[in-house]
C-alpha positions as a Markdown table, in Angstrom:
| # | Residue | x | y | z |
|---|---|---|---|---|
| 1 | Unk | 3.2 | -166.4 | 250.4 |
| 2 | Unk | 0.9 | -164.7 | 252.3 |
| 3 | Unk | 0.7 | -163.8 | 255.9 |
| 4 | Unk | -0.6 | -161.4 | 258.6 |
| 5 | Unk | 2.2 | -159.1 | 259.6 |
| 6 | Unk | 2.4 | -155.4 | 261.2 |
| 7 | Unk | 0.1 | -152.9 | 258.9 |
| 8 | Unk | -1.9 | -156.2 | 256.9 |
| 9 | Unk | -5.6 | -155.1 | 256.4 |
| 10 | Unk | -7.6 | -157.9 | 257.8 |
| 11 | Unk | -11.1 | -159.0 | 257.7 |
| 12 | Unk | -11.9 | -160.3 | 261.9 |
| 13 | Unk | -14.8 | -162.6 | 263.1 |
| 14 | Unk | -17.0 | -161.3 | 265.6 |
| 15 | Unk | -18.7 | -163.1 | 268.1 |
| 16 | Unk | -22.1 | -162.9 | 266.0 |
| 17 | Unk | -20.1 | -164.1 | 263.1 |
| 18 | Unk | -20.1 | -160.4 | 261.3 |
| 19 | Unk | -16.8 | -159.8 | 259.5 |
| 20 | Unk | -15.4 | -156.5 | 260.1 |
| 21 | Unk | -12.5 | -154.8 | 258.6 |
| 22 | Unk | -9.5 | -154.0 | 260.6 |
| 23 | Unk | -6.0 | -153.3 | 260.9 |
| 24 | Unk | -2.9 | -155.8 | 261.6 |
| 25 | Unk | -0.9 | -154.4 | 264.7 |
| 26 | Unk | 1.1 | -157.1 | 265.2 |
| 27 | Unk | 1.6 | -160.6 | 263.5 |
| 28 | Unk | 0.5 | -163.8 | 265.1 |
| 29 | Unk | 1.3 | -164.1 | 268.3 |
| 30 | Unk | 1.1 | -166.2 | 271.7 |
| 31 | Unk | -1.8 | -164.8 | 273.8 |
| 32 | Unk | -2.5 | -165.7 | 277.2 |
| 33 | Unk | -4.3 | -169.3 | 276.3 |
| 34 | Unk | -4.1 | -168.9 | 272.6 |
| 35 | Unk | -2.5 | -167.4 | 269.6 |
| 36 | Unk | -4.3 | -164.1 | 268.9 |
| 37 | Unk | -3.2 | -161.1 | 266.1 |
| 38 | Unk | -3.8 | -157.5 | 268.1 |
| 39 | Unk | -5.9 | -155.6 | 265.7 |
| 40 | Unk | -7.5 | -152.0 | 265.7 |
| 41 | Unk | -10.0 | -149.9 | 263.4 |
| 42 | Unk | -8.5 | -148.2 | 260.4 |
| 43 | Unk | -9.6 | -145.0 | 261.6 |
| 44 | Unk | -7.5 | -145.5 | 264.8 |
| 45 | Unk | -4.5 | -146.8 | 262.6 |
| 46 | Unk | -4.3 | -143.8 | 260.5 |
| 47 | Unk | -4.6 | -141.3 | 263.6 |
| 48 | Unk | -2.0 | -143.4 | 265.9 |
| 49 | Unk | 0.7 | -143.2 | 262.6 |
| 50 | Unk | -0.1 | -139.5 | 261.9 |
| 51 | Unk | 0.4 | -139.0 | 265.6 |
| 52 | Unk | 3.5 | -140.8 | 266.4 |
| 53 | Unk | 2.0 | -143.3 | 268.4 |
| 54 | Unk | 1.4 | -146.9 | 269.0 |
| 55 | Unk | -2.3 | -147.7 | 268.1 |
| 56 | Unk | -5.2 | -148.6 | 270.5 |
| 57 | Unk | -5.5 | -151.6 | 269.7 |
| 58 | Unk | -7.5 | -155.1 | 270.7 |
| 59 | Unk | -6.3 | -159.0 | 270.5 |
| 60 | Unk | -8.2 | -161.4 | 268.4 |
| 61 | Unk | -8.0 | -165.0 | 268.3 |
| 62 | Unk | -6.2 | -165.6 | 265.5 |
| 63 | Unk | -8.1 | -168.6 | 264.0 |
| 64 | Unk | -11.0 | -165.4 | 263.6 |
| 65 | Unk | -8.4 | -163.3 | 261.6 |
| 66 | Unk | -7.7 | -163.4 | 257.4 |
| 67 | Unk | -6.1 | -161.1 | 255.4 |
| 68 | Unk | -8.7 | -158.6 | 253.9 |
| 69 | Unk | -7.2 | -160.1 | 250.1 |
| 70 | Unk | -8.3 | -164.1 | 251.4 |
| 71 | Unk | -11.2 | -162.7 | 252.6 |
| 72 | Unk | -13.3 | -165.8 | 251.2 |
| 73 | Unk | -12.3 | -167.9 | 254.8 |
| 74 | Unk | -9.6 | -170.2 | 253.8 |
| 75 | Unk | -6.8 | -168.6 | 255.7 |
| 76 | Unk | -8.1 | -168.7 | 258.9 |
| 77 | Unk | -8.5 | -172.1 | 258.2 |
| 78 | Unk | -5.5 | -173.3 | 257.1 |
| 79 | Unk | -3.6 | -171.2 | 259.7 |
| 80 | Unk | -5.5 | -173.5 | 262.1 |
| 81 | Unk | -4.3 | -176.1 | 260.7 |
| 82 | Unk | -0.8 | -175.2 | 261.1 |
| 83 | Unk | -0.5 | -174.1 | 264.5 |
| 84 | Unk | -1.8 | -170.5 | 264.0 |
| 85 | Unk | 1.2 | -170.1 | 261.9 |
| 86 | Unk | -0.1 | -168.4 | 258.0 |
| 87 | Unk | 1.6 | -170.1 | 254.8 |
């Protein structure tokens, strides 16, 4: 069982449709109008931990978020499916 929790590395949609690599701050969660997974650069993760701090970081709708190991597009997907909610 698989899901996006605090630390996961992630692959995000952009926009453009690039997929970028980035780091799990949170789980899935409720955002304002939908459920989103707060995400930040890797860079920014390893600098927030080795200073103690909580990490900059950005929400992204979480159908646009996968783990970085189901990077081929089916967890997105199927979290969809489910309510936002991974396997």
């Amino acid at each position: 069982m698989h899901e996006i929790q605090r630390g996961s590395r992630v692959i995000v949609r952009s926009a453009d449709n690039k997929k970028l690599p980035r780091r799990a701050v949170s789980g899935i969660v409720n955002g304002d109008d939908f459920l989103v997974v707060w995400v930040c650069r890797e860079e920014e993760w390893a600098a927030a931990n080795a200073q103690e701090r909580q990490a900059d970081a950005l929400p992204w709708p979480a159908e646009d978020v996968e783990l970085a190991e189901m990077s081929g597009g089916d967890m997105s997907r199927e979290a969809s499916r489910r309510g936002g909610r991974p396997s």
